[in-house]
N, C-alpha and C positions, 0 to 999 in steps of 0.2 A: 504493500500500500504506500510506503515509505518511494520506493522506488518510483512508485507513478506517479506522486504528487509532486514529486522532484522533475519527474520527465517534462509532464504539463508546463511546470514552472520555468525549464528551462526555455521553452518551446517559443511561452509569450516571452518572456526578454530575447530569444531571436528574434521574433516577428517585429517587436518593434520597432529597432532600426530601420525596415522595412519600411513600417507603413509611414514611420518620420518622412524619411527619404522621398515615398511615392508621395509623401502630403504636400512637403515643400514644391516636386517636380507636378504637382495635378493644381495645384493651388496656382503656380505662375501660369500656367498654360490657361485657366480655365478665365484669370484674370484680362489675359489678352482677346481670348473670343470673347468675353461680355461688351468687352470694348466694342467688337464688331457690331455685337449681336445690339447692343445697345444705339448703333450708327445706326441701323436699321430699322430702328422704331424711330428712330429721330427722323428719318427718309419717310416712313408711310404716316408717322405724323402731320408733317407739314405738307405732304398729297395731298391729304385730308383739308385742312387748312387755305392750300391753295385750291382746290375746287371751290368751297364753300366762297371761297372770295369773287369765282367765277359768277356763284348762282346757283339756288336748287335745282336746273337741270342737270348741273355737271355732278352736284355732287348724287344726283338720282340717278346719273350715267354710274357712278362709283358703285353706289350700292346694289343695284341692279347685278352686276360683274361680279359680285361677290362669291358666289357657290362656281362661277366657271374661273373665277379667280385660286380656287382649291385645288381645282386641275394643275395648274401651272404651275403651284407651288409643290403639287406632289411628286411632278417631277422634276422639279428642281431639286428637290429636297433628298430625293431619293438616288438622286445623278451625287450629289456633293457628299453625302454620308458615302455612299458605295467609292467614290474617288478619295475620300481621309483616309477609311479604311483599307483600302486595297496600296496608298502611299505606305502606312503606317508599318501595313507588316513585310514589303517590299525591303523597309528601312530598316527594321527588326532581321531581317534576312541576311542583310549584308548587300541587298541589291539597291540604296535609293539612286543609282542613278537610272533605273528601269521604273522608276515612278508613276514616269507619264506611259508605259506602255499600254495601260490600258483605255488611257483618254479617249483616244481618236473612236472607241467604240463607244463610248460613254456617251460620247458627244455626240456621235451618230445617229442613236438609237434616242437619244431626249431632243435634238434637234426633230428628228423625224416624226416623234409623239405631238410636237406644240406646230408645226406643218400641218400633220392629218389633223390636229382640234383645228385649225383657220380654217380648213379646205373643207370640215363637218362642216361647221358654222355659218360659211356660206352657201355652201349645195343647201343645206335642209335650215337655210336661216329660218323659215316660217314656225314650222315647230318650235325650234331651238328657243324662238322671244317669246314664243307661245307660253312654253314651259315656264318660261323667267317670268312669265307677268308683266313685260314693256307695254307702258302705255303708250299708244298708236304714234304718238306725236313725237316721241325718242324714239323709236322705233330702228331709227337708221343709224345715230347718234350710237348707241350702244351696239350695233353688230359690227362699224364699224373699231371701233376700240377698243372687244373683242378679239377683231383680226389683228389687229395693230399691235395690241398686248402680247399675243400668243408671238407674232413673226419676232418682236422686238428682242424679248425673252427667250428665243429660239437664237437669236445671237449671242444675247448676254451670257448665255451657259459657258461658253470658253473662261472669260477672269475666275467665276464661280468656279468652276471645277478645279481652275490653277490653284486658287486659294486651299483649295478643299486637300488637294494634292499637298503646300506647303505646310497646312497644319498638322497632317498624315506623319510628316516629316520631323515635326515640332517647333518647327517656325510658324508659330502661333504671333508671336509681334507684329512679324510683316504683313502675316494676310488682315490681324487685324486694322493696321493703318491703311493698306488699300481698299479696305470696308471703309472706315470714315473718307480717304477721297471719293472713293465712289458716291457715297451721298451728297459729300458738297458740291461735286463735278454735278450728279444731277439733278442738284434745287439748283445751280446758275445756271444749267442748259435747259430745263423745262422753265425758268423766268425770263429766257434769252428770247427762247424762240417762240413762243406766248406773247410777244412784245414786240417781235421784230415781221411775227406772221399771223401773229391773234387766232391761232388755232385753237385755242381752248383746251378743251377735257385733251385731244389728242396731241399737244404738247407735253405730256406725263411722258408715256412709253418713248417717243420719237426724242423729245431733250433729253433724256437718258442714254442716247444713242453713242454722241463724242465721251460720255463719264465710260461706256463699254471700252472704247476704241482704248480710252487714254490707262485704265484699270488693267485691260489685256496686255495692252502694251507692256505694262510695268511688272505684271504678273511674268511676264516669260523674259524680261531684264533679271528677273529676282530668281525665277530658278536655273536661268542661264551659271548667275553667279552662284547660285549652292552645287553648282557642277552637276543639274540634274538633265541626263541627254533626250534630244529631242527624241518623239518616237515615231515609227512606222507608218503612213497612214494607212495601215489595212486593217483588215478586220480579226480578231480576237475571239474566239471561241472560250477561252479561260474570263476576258472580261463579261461576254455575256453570263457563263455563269455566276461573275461575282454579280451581276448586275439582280440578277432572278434571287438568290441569296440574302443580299442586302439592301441593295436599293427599292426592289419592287413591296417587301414588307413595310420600311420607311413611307413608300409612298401611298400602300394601304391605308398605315394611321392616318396619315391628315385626312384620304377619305373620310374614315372611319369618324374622326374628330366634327368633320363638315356633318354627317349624318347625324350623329348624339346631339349637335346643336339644335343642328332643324326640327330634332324629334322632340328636345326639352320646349322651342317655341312652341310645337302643336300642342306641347299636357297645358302649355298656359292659355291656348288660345281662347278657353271659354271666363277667360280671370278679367279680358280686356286690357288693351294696348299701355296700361299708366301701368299694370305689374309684367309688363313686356317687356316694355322701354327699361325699368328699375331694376326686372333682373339682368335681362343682358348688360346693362351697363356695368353690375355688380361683375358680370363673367368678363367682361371687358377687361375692366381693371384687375381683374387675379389673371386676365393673360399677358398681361403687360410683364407681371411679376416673374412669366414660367420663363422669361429669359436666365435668370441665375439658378434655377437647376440646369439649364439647358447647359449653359456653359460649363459648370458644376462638371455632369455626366460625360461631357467632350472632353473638358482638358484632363479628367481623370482618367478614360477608357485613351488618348492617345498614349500618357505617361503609362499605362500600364502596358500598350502595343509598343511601344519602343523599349523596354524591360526584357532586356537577357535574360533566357533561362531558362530552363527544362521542364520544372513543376507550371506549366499555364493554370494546372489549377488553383497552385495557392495565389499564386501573382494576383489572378480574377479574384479571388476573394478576396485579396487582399485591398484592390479596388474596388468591393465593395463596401469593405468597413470605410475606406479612405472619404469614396462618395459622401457617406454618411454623416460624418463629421466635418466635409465641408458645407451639406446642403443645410444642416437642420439648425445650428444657429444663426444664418440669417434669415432662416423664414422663420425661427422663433422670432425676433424682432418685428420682422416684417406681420406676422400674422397679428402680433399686440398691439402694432400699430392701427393695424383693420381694422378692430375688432375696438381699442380704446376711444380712436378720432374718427370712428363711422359716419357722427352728422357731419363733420366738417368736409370730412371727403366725399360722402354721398351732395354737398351742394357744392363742392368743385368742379363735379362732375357733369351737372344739370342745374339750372335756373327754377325747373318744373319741382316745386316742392314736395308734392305727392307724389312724383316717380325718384325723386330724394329718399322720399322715407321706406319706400319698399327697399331700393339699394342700403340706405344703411340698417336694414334686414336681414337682407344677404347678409353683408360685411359681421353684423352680430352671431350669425349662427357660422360662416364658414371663416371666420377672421382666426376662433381657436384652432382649428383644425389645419391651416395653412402651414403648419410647421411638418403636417405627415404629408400633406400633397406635395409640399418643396419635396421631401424626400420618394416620394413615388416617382418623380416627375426625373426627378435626377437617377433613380436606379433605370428606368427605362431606358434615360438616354444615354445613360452608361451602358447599357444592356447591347442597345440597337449598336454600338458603336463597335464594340469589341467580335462582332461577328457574330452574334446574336439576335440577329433583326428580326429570325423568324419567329424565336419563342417570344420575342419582344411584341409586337403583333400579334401572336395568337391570346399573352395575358391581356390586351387591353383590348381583343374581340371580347371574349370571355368578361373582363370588368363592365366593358360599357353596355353588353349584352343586358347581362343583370341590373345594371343601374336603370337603364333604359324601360325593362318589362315593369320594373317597382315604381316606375314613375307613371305609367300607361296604367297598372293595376290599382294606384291611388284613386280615392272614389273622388269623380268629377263633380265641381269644379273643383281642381287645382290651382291654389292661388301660392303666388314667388314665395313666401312664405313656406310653406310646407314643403316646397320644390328646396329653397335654401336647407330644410331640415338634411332632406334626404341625400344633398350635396354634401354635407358634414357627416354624414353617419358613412356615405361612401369615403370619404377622404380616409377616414378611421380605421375603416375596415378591410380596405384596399391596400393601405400601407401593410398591415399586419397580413394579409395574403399573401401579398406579392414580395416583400422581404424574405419569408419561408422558402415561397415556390423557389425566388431565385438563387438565394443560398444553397438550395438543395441541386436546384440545376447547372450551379457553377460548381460545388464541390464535387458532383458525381462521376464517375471515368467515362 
């Protein structure tokens, strides 16, 4: 007995060093994507900002775009996670200067996806505005900028994926700082050309165009210099697999994300539009926050892909506990915040005093609870990152599944209220699933 409690003991003072080490090397890296990730909210902020200044048709061209706007980020989203990863363990290998070899199919195969949505979009536009609910009078306004968005972002994927490539690698600094020029290059090109051509809503995607040219550029000066070699442009039967793998799971979620919204709107729709407005604002503002698990889960699952060494299991473990202790005391802070300053932020939010008070409703029932969702949100994206996309995806089929049937099975009406309940009692009970499950799935051979 002596023997094994000695064994144990020795085991955690190994481990330690360990997870100091992977704390310090997950904690810089996760530091520098927030930076990005946080340029990026500053970018679809001031969209926002700047349509509204156009006028409520631009910003009803915005909102309209919304659900075909989830297409394009699912494969974005699912191109740049599959391109970290596939850098990460390339560099782990001993191979980074074969980085980019699987690019050119990455980019093929996402360039090709947001192609066929323009070329849907316009063959069967009639459905398509049908589905969306365009009022007759926008009608042209949003199919165009639809296509516009879809070809634009069909460019834009190259700096994306370079970046996606250099933080694979751990140069996490660089790509972040070509994330904030990327934004300020395209708030000065969409106020450029807005001004110079009074294009409107379609100077968003189009002024974003020179921020591509000049972000790409910089992106292939910067892995020039990290000696990473140009690759082939053929085709890649290994990247298609990483793609099916990693990326296609990644780009399931944001579906899967866009559906559990739509479906929380329809339990409220008999509650009417002032506990509509108050809860989504409430969801609004906790999505703002899911940037620091996200960075969290990244800069910790790349420190654990560039980690020599045989046991991958403890290493993953070992980024799990790491996750952990990075996510959960700032969404401790962050959730007391929700949860203590609710009226104040529920009227920062909104003028409308009664879709005020439903939001600081929300904020009072899921403000405690933010400190398990930080940490869900982070083991996920830890999860998807490490090469785990699929069971990463099949726990949040399975979580929102369930969340989803108990919100449909609540006896109607449903008001944000009772919805906010069930959003806390999920936060509670998801973390505590999903910590197990994936402990269990990361230790097992």
């Amino acid at each position: 007995m002596g023997e094994t409690a000695t064994t144990v003991e020795e085991r955690e003072e190994a481990r330690e060093p360990v997870l100091a080490a992977l704390a310090v090397s997950a904690g810089r890296f996760a530091g520098s994507i927030l930076l990005g990730l946080v340029a990026g909210l500053v970018l679809q902020a001031w969209t926002v900002a700047f349509l509204g200044r156009l006028g409520p048709e631009a910003l009803y061209v915005r909102s309209v775009y919304t659900p075909i706007g989830y297409l394009v980020l699912a494969v974005t989203e699912g191109l740049v996670v599959a391109s970290q990863v596939s850098a990460g363990i390339a560099a782990r290998n001993g191979r980074s200067r074969e980085a980019l070899k699987s690019l050119p199919t990455f980019f093929a195969v996402g360039a090709g996806l947001l192609v066929l949505q323009a070329v849907a979009v316009l063959t069967a536009s009639g459905p398509v505005l049908d589905a969306l609910g365009v009022a007759p009078g926008a009608r042209h306004s949003v199919l165009v900028f639809i296509v516009a968005f879809a070809l634009t972002s069909a460019v834009g994927l190259l700096p994306y994926l370079g970046a996606g490539v250099l933080r694979g690698l751990g140069h996490t600094g660089p790509a972040a700082w070509l994330g904030v020029l990327f934004t300020a290059l395209s708030i000065v090109g969409t106020v450029v050309l807005h001004a110079v051509t009074g294009l409107g809503v379609l100077a968003v995607p189009i002024g974003g165009l020179p921020a591509t040219l000049v972000v790409g550029t910089a992106v292939v000066v910067v892995l020039r210099r990290k000696q990473v070699a140009r690759p082939a442009l053929v085709g890649d039967r290994a990247a298609v697999r990483e793609l099916l793998g990693l990326g296609a799971p990644v780009a399931g979620t944001f579906l899967l994300l866009s559906t559990v919204t739509f479906g929380y709107l329809r339990v409220l729709r008999e509650a009417g539009p002032i506990e509509v407005a108050g809860f989504s604002l409430g969801q609004m503002a906790v999505g703002l926050l899911m940037v620091v698990a996200m960075a969290v889960g990244s800069g910790t699952a790349i420190a654990v892909t560039l980690r020599s060494g045989g046991n991958r299991r403890r290493i993953n473990h070992a980024g799990l506990i790491t996750v952990l202790r990075l996510s959960l005391p700032p969404y401790l802070l962050l959730g007391a915040a929700a949860f203590l300053l609710r009226q104040p932020l529920a009227q920062a939010l909104t003028t409308d005093r009664a879709a005020a008070a439903v939001t600081a409703g929300y904020f009072a029932w899921v403000g405690p609870t933010l400190v398990l969702f930080g940490g869900t949100l982070a083991l996920l994206s830890y999860l998807e990152q490490i090469g785990r996309a699929g069971v990463a995806f099949l726990l949040n089929v399975v979580y929102f599944a369930l969340m989803l049937a108990a919100a449909l099975l609540m006896p109607a009406p449903v008001n944000a209220e009772e919805l906010s309940k069930l959003m806390a009692a999920g936060n509670v009970l998801g973390f505590i699933t999903l910590w197990f499950s994936v402990r269990h799935l990361v230790l097992r051979r």
